[in-house]
C-alpha positions as CSV (number, residue, x, y, z in Angstrom):
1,X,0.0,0.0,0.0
2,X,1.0,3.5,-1.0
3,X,1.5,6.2,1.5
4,X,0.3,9.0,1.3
5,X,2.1,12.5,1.4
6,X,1.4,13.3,5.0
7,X,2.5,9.6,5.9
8,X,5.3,10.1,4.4
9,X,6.0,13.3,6.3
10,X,4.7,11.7,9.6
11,X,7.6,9.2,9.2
12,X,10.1,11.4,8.6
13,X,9.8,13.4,11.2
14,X,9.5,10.2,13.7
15,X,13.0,8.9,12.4
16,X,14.1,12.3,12.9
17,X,13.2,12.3,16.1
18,X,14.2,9.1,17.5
19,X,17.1,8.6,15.0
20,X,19.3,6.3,17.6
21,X,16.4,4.1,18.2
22,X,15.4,3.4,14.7
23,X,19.2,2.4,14.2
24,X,19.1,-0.2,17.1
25,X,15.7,-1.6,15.4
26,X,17.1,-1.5,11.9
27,X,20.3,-3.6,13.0
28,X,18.7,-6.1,14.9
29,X,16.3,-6.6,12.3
30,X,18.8,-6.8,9.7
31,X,20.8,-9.6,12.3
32,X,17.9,-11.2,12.7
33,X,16.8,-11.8,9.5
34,X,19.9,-12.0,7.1
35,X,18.8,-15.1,5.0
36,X,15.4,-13.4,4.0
37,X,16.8,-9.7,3.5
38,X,19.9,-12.0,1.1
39,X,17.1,-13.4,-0.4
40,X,14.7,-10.5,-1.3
41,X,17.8,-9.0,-2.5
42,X,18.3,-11.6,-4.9
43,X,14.8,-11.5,-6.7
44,X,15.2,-7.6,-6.7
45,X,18.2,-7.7,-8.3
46,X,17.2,-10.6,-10.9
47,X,14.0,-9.1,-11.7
48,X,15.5,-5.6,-12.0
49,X,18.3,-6.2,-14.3
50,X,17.3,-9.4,-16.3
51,X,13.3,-9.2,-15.4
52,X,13.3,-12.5,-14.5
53,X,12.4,-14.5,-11.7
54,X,15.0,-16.6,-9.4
55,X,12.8,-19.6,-10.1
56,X,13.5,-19.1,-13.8
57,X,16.9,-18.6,-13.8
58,X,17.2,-21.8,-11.8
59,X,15.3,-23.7,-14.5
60,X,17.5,-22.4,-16.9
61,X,20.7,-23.2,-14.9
62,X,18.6,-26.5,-14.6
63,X,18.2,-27.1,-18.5
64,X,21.9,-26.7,-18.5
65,X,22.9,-29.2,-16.6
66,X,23.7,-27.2,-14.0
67,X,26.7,-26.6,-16.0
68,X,28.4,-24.0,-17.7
69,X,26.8,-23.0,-20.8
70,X,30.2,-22.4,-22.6
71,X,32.2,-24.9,-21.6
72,X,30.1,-27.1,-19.8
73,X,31.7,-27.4,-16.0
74,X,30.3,-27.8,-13.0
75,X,32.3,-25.8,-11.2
76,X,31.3,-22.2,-10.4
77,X,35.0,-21.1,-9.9
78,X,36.0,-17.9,-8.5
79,X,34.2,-17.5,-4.5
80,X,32.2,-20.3,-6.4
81,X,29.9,-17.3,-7.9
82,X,28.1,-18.8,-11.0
83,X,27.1,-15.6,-13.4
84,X,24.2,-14.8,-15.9
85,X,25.3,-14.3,-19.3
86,X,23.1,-11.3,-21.1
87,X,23.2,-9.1,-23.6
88,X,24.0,-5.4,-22.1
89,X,22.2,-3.9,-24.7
90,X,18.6,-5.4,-25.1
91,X,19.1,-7.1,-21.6
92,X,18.2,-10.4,-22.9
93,X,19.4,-13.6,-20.9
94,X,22.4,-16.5,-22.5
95,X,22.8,-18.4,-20.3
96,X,24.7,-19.2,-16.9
97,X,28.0,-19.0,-17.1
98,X,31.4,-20.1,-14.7
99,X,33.8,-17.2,-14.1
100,X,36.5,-18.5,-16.6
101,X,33.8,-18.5,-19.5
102,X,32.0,-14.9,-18.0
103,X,35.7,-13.1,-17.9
104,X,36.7,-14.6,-21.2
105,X,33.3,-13.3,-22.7
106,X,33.2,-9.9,-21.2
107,X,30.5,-7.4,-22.4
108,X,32.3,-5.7,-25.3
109,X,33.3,-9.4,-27.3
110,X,31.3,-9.4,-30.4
111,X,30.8,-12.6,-32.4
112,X,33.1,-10.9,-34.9
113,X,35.6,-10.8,-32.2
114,X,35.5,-14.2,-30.8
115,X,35.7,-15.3,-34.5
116,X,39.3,-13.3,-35.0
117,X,40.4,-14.6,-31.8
118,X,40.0,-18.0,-32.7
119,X,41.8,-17.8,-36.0
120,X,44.6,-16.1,-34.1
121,X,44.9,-19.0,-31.4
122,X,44.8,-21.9,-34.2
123,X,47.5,-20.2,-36.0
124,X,50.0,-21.7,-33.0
C-alpha cells in the first residue's frame, strides 16, 4: 500500500526524532533476518536487471545441466559465484555462465571478435 504525502511526512519526522532508536531496530532486524533480506535481495536484483524470476533462472541453470553454458563445468570457480550471461544492450538472458567462461566473454566481445580470436589461437 501506497502512503500518502502526509505519511510520508509523519515518518520522517518520527525517524528524525528518535534517529538512535530506529538504528538499534534497523540492525537487529537486519541480524535477525539475514537469509530473508539476502534473499529478497536476490529476486530484486534478478528481476530488476534481467526481469526474470529466481525460479526461472534456476530452470534455466537447470536445463543446462547445471553446468556451464560455454564450456560445460560444474564448477562455479572464483568465490564459487556462477554468473548470468546477457546481452548489455537489449538485456536479454544467455545463459549461466562459470567465471572462466563470463571473464573470457566480457560485455564488449562481439561474435566478430571471438571469430578473430579463434583464428589467431589456431595459428600456434
Amino acid at each position: 500500500m501506497k502512503q500518502t504525502p502526509a505519511q510520508k511526512l509523519a515518518q520522517l519526522r518520527y525517524r528524525s526524532r528518535h534517529y538512535e532508536k530506529v538504528k538499534r531496530r534497523e540492525a537487529y532486524y537486519r541480524a535477525t533476518h539475514s537469509e530473508e533480506i539476502r534473499q529478497r535481495n536476490k529476486a530484486q536484483h534478478a528481476r530488476r536487471l534481467y526481469n526474470m524470476t529466481i525460479n526461472e533462472l534456476f530452470t534455466m541453470f537447470e536445463d543446462q545441466g547445471y553446468s556451464c553454458a560455454v564450456c560445460g563445468s560444474t564448477d562455479a570457480g572464483y568465490k564459487d559465484r556462477w554468473h548470468v550471461d546477457h546481452d548489455h544492450k537489449t538485456g536479454h538472458v544467455r545463459g549461466i555462465l562459470c567465471c572462466d567462461c563470463n571473464t573470457a566473454l566480457k560485455q564488449s566481445m562481439t561474435p566478430a571478435v571471438l571469430r578473430a580470436a579463434i583464428e589467431y589461437l589456431e595459428g600456434f
